[in-house]
N, C-alpha and C positions, 0 to 999 in steps of 0.2 A: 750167513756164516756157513763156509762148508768145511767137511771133517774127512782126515784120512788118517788111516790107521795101517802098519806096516809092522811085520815081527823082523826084528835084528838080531842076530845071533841068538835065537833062541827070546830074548824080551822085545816086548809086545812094544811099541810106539807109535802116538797120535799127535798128530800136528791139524790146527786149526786155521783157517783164512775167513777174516772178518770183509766185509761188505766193503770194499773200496768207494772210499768219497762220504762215506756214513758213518761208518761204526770205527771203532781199534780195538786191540787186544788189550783186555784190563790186566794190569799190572805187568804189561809188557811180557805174557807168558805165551808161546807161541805152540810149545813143542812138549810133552808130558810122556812118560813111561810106566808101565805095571806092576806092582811089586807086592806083591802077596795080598794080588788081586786089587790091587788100589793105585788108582792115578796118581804118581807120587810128582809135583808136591800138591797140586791138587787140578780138578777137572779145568780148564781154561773155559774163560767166556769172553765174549764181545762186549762193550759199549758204545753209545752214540758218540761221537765224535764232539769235544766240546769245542768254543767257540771266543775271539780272542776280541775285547772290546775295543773298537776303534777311536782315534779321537776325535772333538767335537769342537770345532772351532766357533768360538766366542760361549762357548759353555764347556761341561761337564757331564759324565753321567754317574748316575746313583741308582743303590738298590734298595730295598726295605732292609735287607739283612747286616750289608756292607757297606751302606752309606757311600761317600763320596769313591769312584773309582775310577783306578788310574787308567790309561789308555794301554794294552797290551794283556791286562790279566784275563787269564782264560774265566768262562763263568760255563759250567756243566748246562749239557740239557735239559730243556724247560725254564730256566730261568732267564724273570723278565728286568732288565734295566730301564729306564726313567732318565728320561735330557731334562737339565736344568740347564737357562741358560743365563749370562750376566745380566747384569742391570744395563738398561737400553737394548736388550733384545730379547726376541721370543721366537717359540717353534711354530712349524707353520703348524701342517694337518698333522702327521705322525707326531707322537710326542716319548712313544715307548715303543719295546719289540721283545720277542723273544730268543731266546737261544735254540735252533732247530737242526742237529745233525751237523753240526761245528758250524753252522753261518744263523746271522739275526736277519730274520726277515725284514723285510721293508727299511733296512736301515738306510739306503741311500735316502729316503724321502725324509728322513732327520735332517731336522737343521736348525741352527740358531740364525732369524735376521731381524735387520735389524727394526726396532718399533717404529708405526707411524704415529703422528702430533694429533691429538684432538685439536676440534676449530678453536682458534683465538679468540680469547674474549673481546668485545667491545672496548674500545676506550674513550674516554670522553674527551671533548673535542679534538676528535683526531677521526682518521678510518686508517684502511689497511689498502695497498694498490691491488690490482689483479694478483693472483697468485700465477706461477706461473708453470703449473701442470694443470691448468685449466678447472681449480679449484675440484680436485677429486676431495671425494670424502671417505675417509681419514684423510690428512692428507700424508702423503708415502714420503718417506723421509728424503733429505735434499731439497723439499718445497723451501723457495725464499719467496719472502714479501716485503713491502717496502711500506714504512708508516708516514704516512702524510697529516701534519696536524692545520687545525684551521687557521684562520689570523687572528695573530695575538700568543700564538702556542709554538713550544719548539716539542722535539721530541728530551726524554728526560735522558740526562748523560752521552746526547747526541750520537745515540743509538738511531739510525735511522733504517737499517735492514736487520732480520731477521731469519734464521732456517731452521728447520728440520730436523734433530737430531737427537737418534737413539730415543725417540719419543716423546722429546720434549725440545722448544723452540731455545734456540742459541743466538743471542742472551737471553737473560728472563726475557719476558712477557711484556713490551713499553708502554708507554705513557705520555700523554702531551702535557706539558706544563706551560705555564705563563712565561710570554717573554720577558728576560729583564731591559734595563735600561739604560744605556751608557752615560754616566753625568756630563751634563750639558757644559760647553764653556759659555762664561759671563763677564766679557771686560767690564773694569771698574768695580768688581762686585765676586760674592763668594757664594756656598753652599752649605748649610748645615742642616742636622737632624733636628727635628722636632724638638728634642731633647738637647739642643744645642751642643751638640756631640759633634767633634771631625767627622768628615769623610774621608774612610780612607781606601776604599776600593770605587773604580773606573764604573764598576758595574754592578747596579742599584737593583734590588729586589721587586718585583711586582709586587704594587699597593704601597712599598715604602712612598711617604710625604717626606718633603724637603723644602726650608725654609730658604730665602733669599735677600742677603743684605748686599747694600750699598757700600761703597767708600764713601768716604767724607766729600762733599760739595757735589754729591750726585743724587740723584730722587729715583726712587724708583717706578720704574713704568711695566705696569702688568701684575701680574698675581703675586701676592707674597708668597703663598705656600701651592707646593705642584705636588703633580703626585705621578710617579710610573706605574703606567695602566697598560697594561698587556703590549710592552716596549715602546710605546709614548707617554708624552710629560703632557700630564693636563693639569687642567686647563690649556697651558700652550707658557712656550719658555720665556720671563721676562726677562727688560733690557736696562740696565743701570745710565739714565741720561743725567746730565753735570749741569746743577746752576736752573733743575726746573721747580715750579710753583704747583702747590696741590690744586686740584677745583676749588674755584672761592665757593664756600660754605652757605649755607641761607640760616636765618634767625627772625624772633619775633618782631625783632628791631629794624632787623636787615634784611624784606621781604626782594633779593634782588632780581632783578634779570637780567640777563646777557641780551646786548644789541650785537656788538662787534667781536669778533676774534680774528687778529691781523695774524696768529700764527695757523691757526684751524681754518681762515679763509671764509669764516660767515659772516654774513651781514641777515642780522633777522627784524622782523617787526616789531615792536615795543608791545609785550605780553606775551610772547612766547619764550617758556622758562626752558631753558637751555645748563642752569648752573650745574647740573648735576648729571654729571659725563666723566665717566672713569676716564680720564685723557690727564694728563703731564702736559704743565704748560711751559715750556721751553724758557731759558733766560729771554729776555728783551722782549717779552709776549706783552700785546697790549690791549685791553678789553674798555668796551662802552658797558657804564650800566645804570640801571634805571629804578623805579622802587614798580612792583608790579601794578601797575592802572588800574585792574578790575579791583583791587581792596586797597588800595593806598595813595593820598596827596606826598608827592614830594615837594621839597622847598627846593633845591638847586635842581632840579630837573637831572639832563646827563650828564654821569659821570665819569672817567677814564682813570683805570689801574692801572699800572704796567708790574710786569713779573720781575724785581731784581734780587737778583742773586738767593733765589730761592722765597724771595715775599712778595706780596702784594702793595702798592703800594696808598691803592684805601681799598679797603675791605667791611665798612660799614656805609649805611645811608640813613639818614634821617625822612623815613616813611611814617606817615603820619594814617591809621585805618580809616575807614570813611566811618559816620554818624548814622544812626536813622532818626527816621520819622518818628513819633509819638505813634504807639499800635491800636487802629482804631477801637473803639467799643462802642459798637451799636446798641450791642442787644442788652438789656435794664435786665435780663436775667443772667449776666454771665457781667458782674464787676471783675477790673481789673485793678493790682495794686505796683505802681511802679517803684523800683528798686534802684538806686545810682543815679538818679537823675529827675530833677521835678519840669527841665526844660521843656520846651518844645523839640529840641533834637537830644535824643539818647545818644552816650558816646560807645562807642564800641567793646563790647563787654556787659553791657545793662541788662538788666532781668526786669519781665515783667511776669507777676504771677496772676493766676485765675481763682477766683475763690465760687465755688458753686452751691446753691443748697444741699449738702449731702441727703436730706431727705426725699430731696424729688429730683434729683439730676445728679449728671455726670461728667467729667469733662470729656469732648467730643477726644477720640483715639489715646484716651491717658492723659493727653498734653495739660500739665498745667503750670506750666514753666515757658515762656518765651526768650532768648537769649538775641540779641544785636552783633552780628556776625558781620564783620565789613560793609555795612550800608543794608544790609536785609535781616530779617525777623524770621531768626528757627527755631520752631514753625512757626510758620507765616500766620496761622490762626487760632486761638485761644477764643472757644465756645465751649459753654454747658448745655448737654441734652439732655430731654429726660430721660431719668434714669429707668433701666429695664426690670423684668420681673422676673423672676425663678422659679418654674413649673417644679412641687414638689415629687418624690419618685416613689408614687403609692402603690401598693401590691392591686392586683386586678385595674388598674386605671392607667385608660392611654388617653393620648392627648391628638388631636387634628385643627387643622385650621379652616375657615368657613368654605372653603373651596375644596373639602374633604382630602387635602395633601396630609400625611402623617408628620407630626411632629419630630425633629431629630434631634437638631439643639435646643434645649430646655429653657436658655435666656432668651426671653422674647422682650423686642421693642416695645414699646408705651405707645398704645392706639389697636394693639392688635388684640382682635376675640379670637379664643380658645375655644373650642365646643368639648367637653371632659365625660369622655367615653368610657362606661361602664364594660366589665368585661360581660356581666351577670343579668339576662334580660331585666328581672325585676325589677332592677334600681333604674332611677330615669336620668337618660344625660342632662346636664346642665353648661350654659355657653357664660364664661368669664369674661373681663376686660382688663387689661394692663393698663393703670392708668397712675404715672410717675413715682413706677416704682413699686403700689399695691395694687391686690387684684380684688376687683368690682365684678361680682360678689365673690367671696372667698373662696380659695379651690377646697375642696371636697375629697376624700378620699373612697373612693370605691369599695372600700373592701371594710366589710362588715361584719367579717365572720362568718357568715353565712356559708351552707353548703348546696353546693348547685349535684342534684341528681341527673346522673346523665344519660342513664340508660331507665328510660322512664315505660318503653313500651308493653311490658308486661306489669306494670304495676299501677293497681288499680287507684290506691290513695293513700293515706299514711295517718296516721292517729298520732298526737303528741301523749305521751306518756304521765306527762305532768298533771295538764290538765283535761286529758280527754278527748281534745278538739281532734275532729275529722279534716281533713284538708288532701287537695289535689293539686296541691303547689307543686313545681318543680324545683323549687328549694326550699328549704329549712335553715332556720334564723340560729346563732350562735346560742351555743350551750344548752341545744333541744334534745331529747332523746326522744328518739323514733320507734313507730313499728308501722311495719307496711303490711298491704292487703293485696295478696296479686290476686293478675285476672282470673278469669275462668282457663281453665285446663296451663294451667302456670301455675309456679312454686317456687321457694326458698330454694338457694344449693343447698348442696345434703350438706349434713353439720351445721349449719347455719343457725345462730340463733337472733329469736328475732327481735332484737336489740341494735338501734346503730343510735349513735351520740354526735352532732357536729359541734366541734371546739376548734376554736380560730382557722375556721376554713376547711377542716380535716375530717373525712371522715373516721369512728372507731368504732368498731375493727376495723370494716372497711366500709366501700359505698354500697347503697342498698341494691339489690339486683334479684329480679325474678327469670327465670329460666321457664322456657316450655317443658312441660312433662313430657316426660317421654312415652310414646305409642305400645303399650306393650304386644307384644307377637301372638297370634290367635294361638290354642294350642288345639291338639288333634280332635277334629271332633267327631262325638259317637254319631250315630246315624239317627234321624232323625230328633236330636239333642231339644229339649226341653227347658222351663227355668220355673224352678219353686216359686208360688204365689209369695212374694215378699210380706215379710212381717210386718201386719198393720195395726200400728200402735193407737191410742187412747187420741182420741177427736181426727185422725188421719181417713181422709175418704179417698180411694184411685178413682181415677177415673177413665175409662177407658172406651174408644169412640164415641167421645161426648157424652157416654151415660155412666155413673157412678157404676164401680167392678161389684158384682155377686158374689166374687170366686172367692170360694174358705180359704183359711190359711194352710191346709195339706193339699190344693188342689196346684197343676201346673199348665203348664202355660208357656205357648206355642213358642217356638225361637222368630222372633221379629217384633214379636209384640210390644210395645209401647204403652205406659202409665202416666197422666200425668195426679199429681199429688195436690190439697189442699186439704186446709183446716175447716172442722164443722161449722166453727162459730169463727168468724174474721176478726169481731170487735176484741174476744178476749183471749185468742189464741195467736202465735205468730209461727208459721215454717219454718223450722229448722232443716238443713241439708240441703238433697236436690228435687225441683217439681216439677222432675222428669225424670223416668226409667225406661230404659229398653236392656230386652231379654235379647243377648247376642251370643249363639253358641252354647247354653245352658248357663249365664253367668249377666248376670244384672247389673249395669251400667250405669250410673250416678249411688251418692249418698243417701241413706235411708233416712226419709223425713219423718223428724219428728214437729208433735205439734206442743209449743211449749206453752205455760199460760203466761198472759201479756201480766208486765207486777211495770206501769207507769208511773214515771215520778216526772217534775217538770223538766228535769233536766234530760230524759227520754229524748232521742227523736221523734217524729212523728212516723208514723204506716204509711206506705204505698201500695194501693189495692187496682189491679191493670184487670180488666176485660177487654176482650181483644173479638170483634165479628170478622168472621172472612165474611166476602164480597160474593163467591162463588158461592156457597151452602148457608150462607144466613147461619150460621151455627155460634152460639155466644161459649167461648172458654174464658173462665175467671183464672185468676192467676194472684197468689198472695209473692210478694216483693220482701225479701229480708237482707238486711246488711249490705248494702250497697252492690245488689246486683245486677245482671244484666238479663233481657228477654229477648227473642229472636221469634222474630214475626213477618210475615207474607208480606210483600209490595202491594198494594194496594187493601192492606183492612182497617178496619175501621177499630179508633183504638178507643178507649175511655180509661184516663186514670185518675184515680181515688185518692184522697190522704185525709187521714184524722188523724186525731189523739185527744184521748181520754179527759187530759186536764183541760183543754182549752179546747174553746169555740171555732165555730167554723172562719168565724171575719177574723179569728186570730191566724187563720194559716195562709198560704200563696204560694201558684206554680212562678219556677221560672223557667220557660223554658230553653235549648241551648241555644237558639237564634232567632230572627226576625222574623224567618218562615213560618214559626207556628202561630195558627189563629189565637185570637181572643180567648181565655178561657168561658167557658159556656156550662151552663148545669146540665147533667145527663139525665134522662129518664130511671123515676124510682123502675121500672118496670122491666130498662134495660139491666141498672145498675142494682140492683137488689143486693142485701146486705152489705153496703158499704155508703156509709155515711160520711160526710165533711165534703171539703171544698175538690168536684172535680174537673178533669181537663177533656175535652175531646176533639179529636181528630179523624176526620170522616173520612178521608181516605189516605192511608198513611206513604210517602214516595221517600226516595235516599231523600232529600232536602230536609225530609223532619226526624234524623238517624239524630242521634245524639243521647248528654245525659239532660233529664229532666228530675229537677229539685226541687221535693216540697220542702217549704221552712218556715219556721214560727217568725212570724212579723216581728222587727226588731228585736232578733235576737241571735244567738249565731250555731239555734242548734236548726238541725235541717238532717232531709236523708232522699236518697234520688235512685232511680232506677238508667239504666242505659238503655236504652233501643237500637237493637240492630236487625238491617233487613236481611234474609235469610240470601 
């Protein structure tokens, strides 16, 4: 804006010029004068230039303030207008603009055009032809395509092209539909619905059925009811023919066959059944016929119909079925009883029934019914087998046959042996026979209750609760309760108590199981670590490198050292704990032995007293045996073991040992064997072959107690 100011007669005058192509003068005030000191009417200013809205073909514009606005109103600077445009078109990139010094920016880049079509959907049995801008996508409006449907389909309302327009395809979107059907013409003859309804439209619905009659003295030939299936008549369209004869019909009476057909032009051989051929037989048609030869005597042999005026004129035959044989019976085990006839020929129709021992046979495949079927016997054979046996389905018990194949079907033939497989080594197979029907000797069931322990390797034996008895079975009998004894360096799981019950088959709580103890971790040790003389109880002697220990009970003792433990008197004391210590780390390793006094009664076991020589040092260690233990001894020493007991004699006790390999039991030298009295065993030089357990036990009786030998 520039400013001049001029004095006119004495008052002052300013005239203002606004920025051409930009600005105007607001309120149209150009020119102002001074009057007692003041611009009268007042200071002039410029503004931007506003700005006049154009129109917008195939839309409109709008503002947030003014909403719809018409083409020509001016809108002030800075303010933005909004193109909206009709249905079936849109703006392209610009879609608004502002008001800038009387012009909208970028407004030529407004526009409304018009929308492109999303893809066509699929239709069913139909496609779509090439489109014909080369299938761009969208496709841009003006695209036409053409719908092609497959056979049997037209297009629906015979829409067959399609375009583009304002973003949606022009018509709807097509469809192939089923062709219909033009109704067929049928001299002689008419059309109607299902429903016995007129027809009254040319052109039949796909799937509609339609019935077809005859006039009077006409037959008809082909299907009664069609049906239009995707613009043909199916089956296929029949023909109203005058004065024809249906197929002659066959009966029990009238077993017929066709020789001749003078209108069909056959001539066939005598047993070839031809009667039954959907075919219309013309007036004046004339047939040969026969009674069928393979089941039936005729009396007049051939015979000739002819077709008049819609009949036949013979339509029956006098066939006569064939006879049989009497049905042999050989076998004196399988009587037969005839039924309808006591001749020698049965007439057609006869029953002969089988009557079997129900207790020892069967009739072979069910049959026991013969019938006389035109000259033959079905089935031809009426026999009794014997009858088979039914393997019962016991818990724990399988079955095989002697050529160890497994049993699958349970009904076995009469002659065959069974071998009846325990699951449980204890119990011993036993081999049956099927013999008509029962089994020689009775099947058995396996399952006894009993509980089979199955993790047996840590556990040393097992005591019945009831009565006491020791045992090293690997199962236990129904309704025992247990308690087990584990190995050396083995134990109950924690919690465990040690009680197990078998009751039909089960264990409770559960099955018995020892675990290895666990190794516990050295802890730190002092320097040159030591281990207190252990506490030596009333008749307990150590013994340390073969000579009984001196050392007081506050004396200590080296870390490696080794004890082993026995009672003063053998006959009236027995070891309790372990008859061995070593000092490892400042800390004593086995159970502290005590020596208890023996209080025998007969039902006691007997003692096991082991002296053991090595081979190398001649050196004799005794060793007292308590509670089914075990000793661990040198490959090659020389063993001797000992058993007494107090109430009974020596000829009342006996080793046994675990196998073949151990010698005859032999008496030991009092000299070697000192204080140990009764019946002993020796082994002069001991190898793996005589590792096992060795059991002394009161001669017929079932008390007994044994030590284990293992070589180190």
């Amino acid at each position: 804006m520039t400013v001049s100011v001029d004095v006119v007669e004495g008052i002052e005058e300013m005239t203002i010029a606004c920025n051409e192509g930009t600005h105007e003068p607001a309120d149209n005030i150009t020119n102002v004068i001074c009057l007692q000191n003041k611009w009268v009417p007042f200071i002039p200013k410029c503004r931007p230039n506003p700005c006049k809205v154009p129109e917008l073909n195939n839309g409109h514009y709008h503002s947030s303030l003014l909403g719809r606005i018409q083409s020509g109103t001016e809108m002030e600077h800075g303010q933005t207008i909004y193109a909206k445009c009709e249905n079936g078109y849109e703006t392209t990139k610009f879609y608004f603009t502002s008001c800038k010094y009387g012009e909208f920016k970028n407004i030529e880049n407004i526009s409304c055009v018009e929308k492109s079509c999303k893809s066509l959907k699929k239709i069913t049995n139909g496609t779509f032809d090439e489109i014909e801008n080369g299938e761009q996508l969208p496709w841009i409006p003006g695209t036409k395509t053409k719908v092609i449907c497959e056979n049997g389909f037209i297009p629906k309302n015979g829409i067959t092209n399609v375009t583009c327009q304002r973003g949606r395809w022009q018509p709807d979107e097509p469809s192939c539909i089923p062709k219909s059907c033009l109704l067929p013409f049928i001299p002689n003859g008419y059309f109607l619905y299902r429903n016995h309804k007129q027809i009254q439209d040319k052109l039949i619905k796909n799937g509609t059925a339609i019935k077809t009659f005859c006039d009077s003295n006409h037959n008809l030939s082909g299907p009664k009811t069609i049906v239009c299936t995707y613009g043909k008549w199916l089956p296929k369209v029949p023909v109203c023919q005058k004065y024809s004869c249906i197929p002659l019909t066959n009966s029990t009476t009238s077993p017929l066959v066709l020789l001749q057909d003078t209108h069909h032009r056959k001539d066939q051989e005598i047993g070839s059944v031809s009667l039954f051929q959907d075919q219309l037989h013309p007036h004046g048609t004339v047939v040969k016929l026969a009674c069928d030869p393979s089941k039936y005597k005729s009396k007049n042999g051939v015979t000739t119909s002819t077709c008049l005026n819609g009949k036949w004129t013979v339509t029956d035959l006098e066939c006569q079925p064939f006879s049989c044989l009497q049905l042999k019976n050989d076998s004196v085990s399988s009587p037969l009883t005839l039924i309808g006839s006591t001749s020698r020929l049965m007439l057609h129709s006869s029953t002969v029934e089988l009557h079997c021992n129900p207790q020892t046979t069967i009739p072979l495949n069910n049959n026991i019914r013969s019938v006389c079927q035109y000259g033959k016997w079905i089935p031809s054979l009426l026999e009794c087998k014997p009858r088979p046996c039914v393997l019962p389905e016991f818990k724990e018990t399988s079955y095989r046959f002697l050529n160890d194949e497994p049993v699958v079907n349970f009904t076995i033939p009469s002659g065959t042996y069974i071998h009846v497989i325990c699951e449980k080594p204890h119990l011993i197979p036993t081999v049956v026979l099927c013999h008509y029907g029962k089994w020689v000797l009775p099947v058995r069931s396996c399952f006894d209750g009993s509980c089979y322990i199955s993790q047996s390797e840590n556990i040393d034996f097992w005591t019945d609760t009831g009565s006491g008895e020791i045992n090293f079975k690997n199962y236990v009998h129904n309704s025992t309760s247990i308690k087990i004894s584990c190995k050396l360096n083995s134990r109950l799981l924690n919690g465990t108590v040690n009680k197990f019950t078998c009751l039909e088959g089960e264990w409770s709580p559960h099955e018995p199981f020892c675990e290895k103890k666990p190794v516990k971790a050295p802890k730190l040790l002092r320097t040159n670590p030591v281990c207190k003389h252990p506490e030596q109880g009333d008749n307990v002697v150590f013994v340390w490198d073969n000579v009984d220990s001196r050392f007081k009970g506050n004396s200590f003792i080296a870390n490696g050292t080794s004890f082993h433990a026995r009672c003063t008197d053998v006959g009236n004391f027995q070891l309790l704990g372990s008859n061995f210590l070593s000092c490892q780390n400042g800390i004593w390793y086995g159970k502290l032995p005590v020596c208890q006094k023996t209080e025998e009664d007969e039902s006691a076991p007997p003692r096991i007293y082991i002296n053991i020589t090595t081979t190398w040092s001649d050196e004799r260690i005794r060793y007292v045996v308590t509670a089914n233990g075990s000793v661990v001894i040198n490959a090659g020493d020389r063993l001797q073991l000992g058993c007494s007991h107090n109430l009974y004699e020596t000829k009342d006790l006996e080793w046994v040992p675990p196998n073949d390999s151990i010698p005859v039991p032999e008496s030991i030298p009092e000299t070697i064997a000192s204080n140990v009295t009764g019946v002993r065993l020796h082994i002069s030089h001991f190898t793996p072959n005589n590792v096992g357990r060795y059991i002394c036990r009161i001669k017929n009786s079932s008390l007994f107690h044994f030590v284990k030998i293992i070589i180190l």
